[in-house]
N, C-alpha and C positions, 0 to 999 in steps of 0.2 A: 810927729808921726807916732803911733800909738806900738806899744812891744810887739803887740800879734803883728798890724799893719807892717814892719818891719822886714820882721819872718817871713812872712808871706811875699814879699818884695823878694827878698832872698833867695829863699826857693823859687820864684818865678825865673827869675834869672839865670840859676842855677840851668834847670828845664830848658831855658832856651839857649845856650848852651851848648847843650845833648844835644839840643836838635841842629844847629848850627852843625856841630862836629860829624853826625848820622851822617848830610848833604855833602859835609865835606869828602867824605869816604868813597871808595873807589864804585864800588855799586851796592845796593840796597838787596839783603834778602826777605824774603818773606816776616822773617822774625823780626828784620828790622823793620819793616814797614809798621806791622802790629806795635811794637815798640811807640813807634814813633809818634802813631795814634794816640797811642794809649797818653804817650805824655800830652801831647796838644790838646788830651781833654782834661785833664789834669790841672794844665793850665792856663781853661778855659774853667773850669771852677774854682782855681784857686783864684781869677779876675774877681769871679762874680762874687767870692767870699769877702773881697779889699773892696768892690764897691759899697758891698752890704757896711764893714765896718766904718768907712770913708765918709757913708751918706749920714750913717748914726753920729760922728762927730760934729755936724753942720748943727750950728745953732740955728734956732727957728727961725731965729730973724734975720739970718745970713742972705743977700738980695738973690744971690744962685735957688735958694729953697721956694723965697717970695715969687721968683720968674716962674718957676717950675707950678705953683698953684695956679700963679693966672692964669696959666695954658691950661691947664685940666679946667677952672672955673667956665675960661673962655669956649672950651672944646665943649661944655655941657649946654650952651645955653642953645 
C-alpha cells in the first residue's frame, strides 16, 4: 500500500471512530448531528480519494482492469 493510501486508511478509521463513539453517547444534539454529517462526508471523500489512488496502482493488464473493459466494450455494442 502506497504512503498517502495508508494515511488515508488512518484517517478513515480514525472518523469512524468518532462516529461510533457520537452513537454511543447518551443523546445527539443538534451540533452533534451537524458534526457527524459533516464527518460521513469526509469520509465518503476520503473513500472516493483511496479508490482514485487504489485504481491508479492497477496495472493495465491486471485481469480486474481487463473484466472492467469488457463491460464498458460489451455495454457499447
Amino acid at each position: 500500500m502506497t504512503e498517502p493510501a495508508s494515511a488515508i486508511h488512518q484517517e478513515v478509521n480514525q472518523l469512524i471512530d468518532s462516529q461510533i463513539a457520537a452513537l454511543r453517547g447518551p443523546s445527539l444534539t443538534q451540533a452533534d448531528l451537524l458534526e457527524y454529517r459533516e464527518r460521513a462526508e469526509h469520509i465518503q471523500n476520503l473513500l472516493s480519494v483511496l479508490d482514485r489512488i487504489e485504481s491508479d496502482n492497477i496495472p493495465k493488464w491486471h485481469p480486474r482492469l481487463r473484466a472492467r473493459n469488457r463491460k464498458s466494450i460489451a455495454g457499447r455494442d
